[in-house]
N, C-alpha and C positions, 0 to 999 in steps of 0.2 A: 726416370722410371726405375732404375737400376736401386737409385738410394732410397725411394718406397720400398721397394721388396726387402730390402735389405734390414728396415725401421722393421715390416711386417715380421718379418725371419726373428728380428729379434725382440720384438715384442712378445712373439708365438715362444720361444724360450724361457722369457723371463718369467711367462705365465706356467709351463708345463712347470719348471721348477718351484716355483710360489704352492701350485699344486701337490709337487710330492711331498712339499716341506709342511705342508697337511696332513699329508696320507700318514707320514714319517708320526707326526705327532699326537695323530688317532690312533695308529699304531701302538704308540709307546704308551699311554694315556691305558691303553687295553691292558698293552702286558704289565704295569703295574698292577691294576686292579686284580687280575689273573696270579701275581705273583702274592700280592697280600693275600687271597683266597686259599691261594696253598699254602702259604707260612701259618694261617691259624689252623690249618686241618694238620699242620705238622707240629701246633702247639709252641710257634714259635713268635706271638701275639704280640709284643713288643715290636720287633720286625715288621711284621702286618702293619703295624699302626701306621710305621715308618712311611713304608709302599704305599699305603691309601693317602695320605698326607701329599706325598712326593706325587702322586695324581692331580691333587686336589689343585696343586701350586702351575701345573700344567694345564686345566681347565678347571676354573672355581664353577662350574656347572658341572661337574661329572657327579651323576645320579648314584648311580653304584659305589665310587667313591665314599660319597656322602652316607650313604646307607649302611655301607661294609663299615665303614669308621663310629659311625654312632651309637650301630649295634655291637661292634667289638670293645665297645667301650659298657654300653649298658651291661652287657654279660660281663663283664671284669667286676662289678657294683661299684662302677666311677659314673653315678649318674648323672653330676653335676656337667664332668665333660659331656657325657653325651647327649645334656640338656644343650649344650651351650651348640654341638655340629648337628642339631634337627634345626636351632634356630637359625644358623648360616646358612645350612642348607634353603630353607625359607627364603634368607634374603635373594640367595640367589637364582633357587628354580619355587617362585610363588607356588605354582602349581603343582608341586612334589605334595600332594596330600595326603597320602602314606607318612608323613614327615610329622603331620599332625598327630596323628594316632600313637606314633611309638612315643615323640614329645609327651603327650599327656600320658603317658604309661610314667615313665621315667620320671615324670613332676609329683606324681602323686605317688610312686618312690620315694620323693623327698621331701612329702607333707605338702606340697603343693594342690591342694585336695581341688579350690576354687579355679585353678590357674589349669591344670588336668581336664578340669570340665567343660572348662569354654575351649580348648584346644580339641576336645572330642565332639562340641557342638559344632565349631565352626565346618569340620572335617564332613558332621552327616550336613553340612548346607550346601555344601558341594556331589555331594556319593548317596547314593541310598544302600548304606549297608543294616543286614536286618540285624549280623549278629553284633556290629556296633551301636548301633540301637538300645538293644539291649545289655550291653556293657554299660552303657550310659547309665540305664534305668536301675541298673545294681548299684551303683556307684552312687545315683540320687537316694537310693536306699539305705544304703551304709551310713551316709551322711545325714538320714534322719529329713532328707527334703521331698517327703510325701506324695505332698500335690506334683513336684518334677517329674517325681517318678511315677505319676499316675499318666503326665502325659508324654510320657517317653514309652510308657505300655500302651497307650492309647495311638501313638503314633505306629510303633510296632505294628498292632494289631491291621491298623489301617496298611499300612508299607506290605504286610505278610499276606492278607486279601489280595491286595492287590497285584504282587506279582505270582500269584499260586503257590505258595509258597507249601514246605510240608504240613498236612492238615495238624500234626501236633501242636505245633510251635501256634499253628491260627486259635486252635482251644487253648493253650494254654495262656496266650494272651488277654484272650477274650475272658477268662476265669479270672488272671491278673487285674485287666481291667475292674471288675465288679468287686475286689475283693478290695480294691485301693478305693472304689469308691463309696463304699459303706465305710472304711479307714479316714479316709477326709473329709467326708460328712459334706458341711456346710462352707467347707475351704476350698472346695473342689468351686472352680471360675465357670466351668462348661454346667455340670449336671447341675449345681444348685447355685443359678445366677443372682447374686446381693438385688441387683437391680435388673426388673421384667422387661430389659429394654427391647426393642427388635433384634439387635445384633444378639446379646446375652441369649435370647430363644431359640433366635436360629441355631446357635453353637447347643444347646443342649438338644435339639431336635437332633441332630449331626449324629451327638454322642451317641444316641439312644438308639437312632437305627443302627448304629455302629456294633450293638450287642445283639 
């Protein structure tokens, strides 16, 4: 009975210690992050990097980590690095989709124009954000791709209805929309379907009540 308790007593040890050596390493994991944050407010960005790094190597999942480092990289105009720590980040927290967004900033920084775009699609497949939405639709515009950016206003438009969004942004979508679609004419897939199919209908029935 004696050498149970005794197994228990020291099982119950081995675990509280396993525990602190947790707490110790959540701990420390923190005060780097907290430490890089005041070395950049103290302009001392080199150091910072160091500290977010010296995190990173502690938990290759620390969020903050990941984020403090890629943006103190992007604001230096090292976008390549800070291309390369949104993609680890990825590998390591998939679901960091903030990670997406800054990524396609930084890519189309560096002429990644194609590569930027499916990084800010993939982002709204996940989030319905309105005013990346509409980044997007600037961005299909710049690049001269039309009909994307009819339906990136077109989704806008829909996304801004839908959640109540400020009645501006709803006209001026809705203005957007008709303005891109006298612009595309006959390239537009929704309002002027090549083929009278059922489906091709329906989608232009959509679009129309849509205005």
């Amino acid at each position: 009975m004696r050498r149970g308790r005794s197994v228990f007593f020291g099982l119950a040890i081995v675990s509280s210690i396993a525990g602190s050596s947790v707490s110790v390493a959540a701990s420390s994991i923190s005060d780097l992050v907290q430490q890089a944050r005041d070395l950049e407010a103290a302009h001392e960005e080199d150091l910072a990097i160091r500290r977010y790094t010296e995190a990173l190597e502690l938990d290759p999942t620390c969020i903050p980590a990941y984020l403090g480092l890629a943006d103190l990289r992007a604001r230096r105009g090292d976008s390549r690095e800070a291309e390369r720590v949104y993609s680890v980040a990825l590998e390591h927290v998939p679901q960091l989709y903030v990670a997406l967004v800054r990524r396609a900033r930084v890519r189309r920084v560096l002429g990644e124009t194609r590569e930027g775009d499916r990084d800010l699609e993939r982002y709204l497949n996940h989030e319905e954000d309105l005013s990346e939405i509409k980044e997007l639709a600037a961005w299909y515009g710049d690049e001269g791709r039309a009909p994307a950016q009819l339906a990136a206003w077109r989704r806008l438009y829909a996304s801004a209805l839908r959640l109540g969004a400020d009645r501006t942004l709803v006209r001026e979508a809705r203005a957007t929309v008709r303005a891109l679609e006298l612009l595309v004419g006959s390239a537009d897939p929704v309002g002027s379907p090549a083929a009278q199919d059922a489906v091709r209908r329906g989608l232009a029935r959509i679009a129309r009540r849509g205005e």
